[in-house]
C-alpha positions in Angstrom: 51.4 53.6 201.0 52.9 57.1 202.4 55.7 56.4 199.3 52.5 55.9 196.7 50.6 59.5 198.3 53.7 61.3 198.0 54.7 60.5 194.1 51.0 61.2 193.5 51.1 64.8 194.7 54.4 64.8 192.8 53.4 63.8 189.9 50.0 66.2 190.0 52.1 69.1 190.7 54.6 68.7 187.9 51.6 68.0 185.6 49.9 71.4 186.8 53.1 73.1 186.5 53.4 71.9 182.7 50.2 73.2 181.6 50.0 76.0 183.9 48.9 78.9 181.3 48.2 76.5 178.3 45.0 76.8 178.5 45.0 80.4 177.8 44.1 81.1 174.1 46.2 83.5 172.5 44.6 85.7 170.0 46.4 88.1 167.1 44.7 90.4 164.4 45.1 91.9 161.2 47.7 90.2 159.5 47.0 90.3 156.3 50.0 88.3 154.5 52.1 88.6 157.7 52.6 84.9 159.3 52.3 81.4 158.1 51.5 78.1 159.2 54.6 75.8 159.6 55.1 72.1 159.3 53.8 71.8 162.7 50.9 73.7 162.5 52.0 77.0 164.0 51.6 80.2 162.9 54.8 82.1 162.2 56.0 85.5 161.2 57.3 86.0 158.0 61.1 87.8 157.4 60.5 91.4 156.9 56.8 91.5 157.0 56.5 94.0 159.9 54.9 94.6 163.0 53.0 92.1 162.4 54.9 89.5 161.9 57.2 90.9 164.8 54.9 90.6 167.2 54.0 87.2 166.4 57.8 85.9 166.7 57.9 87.7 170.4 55.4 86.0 171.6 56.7 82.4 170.7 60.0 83.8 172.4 57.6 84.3 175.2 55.9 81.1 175.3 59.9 79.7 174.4 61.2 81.5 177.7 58.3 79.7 179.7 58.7 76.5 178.5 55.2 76.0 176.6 53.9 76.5 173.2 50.4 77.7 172.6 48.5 78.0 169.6 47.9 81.1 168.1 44.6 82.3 166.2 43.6 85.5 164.1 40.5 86.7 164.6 38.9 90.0 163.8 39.5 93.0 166.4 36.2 93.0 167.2 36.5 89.1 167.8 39.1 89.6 170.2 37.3 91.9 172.3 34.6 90.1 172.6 36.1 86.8 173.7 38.2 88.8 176.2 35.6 89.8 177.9 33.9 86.1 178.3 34.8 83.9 181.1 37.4 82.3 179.3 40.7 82.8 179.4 42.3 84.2 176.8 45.6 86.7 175.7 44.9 89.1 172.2 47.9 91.1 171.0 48.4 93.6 169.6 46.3 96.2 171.7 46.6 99.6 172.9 45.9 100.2 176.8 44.3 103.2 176.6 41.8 104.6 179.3 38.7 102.9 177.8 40.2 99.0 178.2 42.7 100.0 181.2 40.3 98.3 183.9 38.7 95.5 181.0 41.7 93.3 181.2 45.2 92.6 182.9 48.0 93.5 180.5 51.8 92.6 179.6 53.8 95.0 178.0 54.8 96.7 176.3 55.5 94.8 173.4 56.8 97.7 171.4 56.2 101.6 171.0 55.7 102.5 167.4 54.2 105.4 165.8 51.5 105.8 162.9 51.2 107.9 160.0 48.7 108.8 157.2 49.1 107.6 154.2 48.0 108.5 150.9 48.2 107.9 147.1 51.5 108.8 145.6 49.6 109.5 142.2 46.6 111.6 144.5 48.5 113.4 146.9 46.5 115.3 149.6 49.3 117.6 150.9 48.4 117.2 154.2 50.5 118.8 156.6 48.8 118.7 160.1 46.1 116.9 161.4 44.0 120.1 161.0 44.4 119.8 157.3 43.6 116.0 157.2 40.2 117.1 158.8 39.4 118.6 155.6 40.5 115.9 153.3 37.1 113.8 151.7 37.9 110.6 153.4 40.1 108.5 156.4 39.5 104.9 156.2 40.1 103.6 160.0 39.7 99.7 161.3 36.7 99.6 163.1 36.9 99.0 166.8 40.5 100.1 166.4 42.3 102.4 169.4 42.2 105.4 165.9 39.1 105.6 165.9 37.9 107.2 169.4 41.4 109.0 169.0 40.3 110.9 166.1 36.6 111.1 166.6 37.9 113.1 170.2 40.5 115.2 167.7 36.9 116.2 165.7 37.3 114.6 163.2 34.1 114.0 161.1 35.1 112.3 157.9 35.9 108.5 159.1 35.0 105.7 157.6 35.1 102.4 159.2 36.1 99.3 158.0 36.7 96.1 158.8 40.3 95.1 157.6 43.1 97.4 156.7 43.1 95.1 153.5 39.8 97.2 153.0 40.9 100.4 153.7 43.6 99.9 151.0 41.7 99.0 148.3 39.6 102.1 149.1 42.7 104.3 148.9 43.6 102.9 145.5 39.9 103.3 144.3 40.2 106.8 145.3 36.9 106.0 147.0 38.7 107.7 150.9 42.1 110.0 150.5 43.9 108.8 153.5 44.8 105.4 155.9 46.5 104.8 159.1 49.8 102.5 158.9 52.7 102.3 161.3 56.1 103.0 160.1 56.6 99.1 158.8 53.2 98.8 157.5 51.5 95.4 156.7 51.7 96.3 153.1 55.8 97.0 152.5 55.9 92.9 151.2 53.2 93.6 148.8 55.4 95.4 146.2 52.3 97.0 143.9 50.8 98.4 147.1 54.4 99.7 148.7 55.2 101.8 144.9 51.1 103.3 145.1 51.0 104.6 148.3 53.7 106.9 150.2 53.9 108.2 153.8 52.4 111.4 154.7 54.8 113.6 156.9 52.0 114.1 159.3 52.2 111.6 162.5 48.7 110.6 164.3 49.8 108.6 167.6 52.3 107.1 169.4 51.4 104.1 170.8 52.8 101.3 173.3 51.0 97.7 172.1 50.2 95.5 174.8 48.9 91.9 175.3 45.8 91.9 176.9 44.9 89.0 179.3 41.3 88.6 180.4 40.5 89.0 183.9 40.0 85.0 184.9 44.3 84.9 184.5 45.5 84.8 187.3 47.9 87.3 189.0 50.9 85.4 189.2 49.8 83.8 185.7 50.3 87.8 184.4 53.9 88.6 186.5 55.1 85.1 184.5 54.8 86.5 181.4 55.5 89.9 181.9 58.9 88.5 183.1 59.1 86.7 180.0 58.9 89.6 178.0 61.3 91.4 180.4 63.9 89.0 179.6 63.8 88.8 175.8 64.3 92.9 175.9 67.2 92.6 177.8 68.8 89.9 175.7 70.0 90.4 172.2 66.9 88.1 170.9 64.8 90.8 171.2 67.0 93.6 168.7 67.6 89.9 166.4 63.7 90.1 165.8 63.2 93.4 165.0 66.0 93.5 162.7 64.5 90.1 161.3 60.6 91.0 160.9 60.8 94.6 161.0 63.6 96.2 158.7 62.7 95.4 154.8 64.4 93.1 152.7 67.5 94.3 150.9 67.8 92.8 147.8 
């Protein structure tokens, strides 16, 4: 009987310690034509599709280093936010810990610290030179709900427009219809080859940035320190430098 006890707490243990963070939901955003679906029904970052697809590809080293796979979903910023903050448990990346979310969630990170530019129409240029003389440019499309926005609404500026997809902001650049957009230095357009020849980098830098994962508040502590060590490991292994060369640089034909 004792023997029949003791393999039942064995076996409950090992099956908590299997699924222990698979019920956390991860969460992504703004791909555009990033990631994939495999074979198996997980998404996947495309070679040399950029942060994007980068980030994806750390995280499944992250769930590979644990031991587990997760599904991941895209939904919009807003989205993620909003299901953060629920009673559910969920993990949404990539997001900027700044001082308005600090306290919202538990984080792990950072995943990477990348800066982002203004861009602008090679066949429109602006001539921007500081972010004084963007200020007086007609238009900057921003993402709504995106960490740019309060940024630059603190810098004064008052000629944002909000939208709900980069996607969206592009086509507005190339209607002419806003004169600048916010991309990192491997924006989520450099696969789209029509887009990459229209639009050229500004020399003008708005933010540095470290992106973070952002756990709600129902993971646990030691749920958190797991995956933060996770993520420790993979930067101090040569995986880490293989995926940035692999997502991040562009294809050379």
């Amino acid at each position: 009987m004792r023997y029949k006890i003791a393999l039942l707490f064995c076996l409950l243990v090992s099956a908590g310690t299997a699924v222990f963070g698979a019920d956390t939901r991860f969460l992504t955003h703004s791909l555009n034509s990033a990631t994939f679906i495999d074979a198996e029904g997980n998404m996947r970052g495309h070679l040399h599709a950029g942060r994007r697809a980068f980030y994806v590809e750390v995280i499944h080293a992250m769930m590979a280093e644990r031991g587990m796979i997760s599904p991941i979903e895209e939904v919009s910023l807003g989205r993620g936010f909003h299901l953060l903050a629920g009673p559910e448990r969920h993990a949404f990346f990539n997001v900027i810990r700044n001082d308005q979310r600090r306290d919202l969630y538990k984080w792990v990170g950072p995943i990477d610290i990348f800066p982002t530019y203004f861009y602008e129409l090679k066949d429109a240029p602006t001539g921007i030179k500081s972010m004084e003389d963007a200020k007086k440019v007609g238009s900057v499309c921003v993402l709504n709900g995106n960490n740019l926005v309060s940024l630059l609404d603190g810098l004064g500026f008052e000629n944002l427009l909000r939208a709900n997809s980069n996607d969206a902001c592009t086509k507005l650049l190339r209607y002419k219809r806003v004169s600048l957009v916010t991309g990192s230095e491997f924006p989520w357009f450099m696969t789209n080859s029509e887009i990459s020849q229209a639009l050229v980098r500004t020399p003008v830098t708005v933010s540095i940035d470290e992106g973070f994962i952002a756990f709600s508040l129902t993971v646990e502590d030691e749920e958190i320190a797991a995956w933060q060590a996770a993520l420790d490991g993979i930067k101090a292994s040569d995986r880490y430098d293989d995926l940035r060369i692999m997502h991040l640089r562009p294809h050379k034909e």
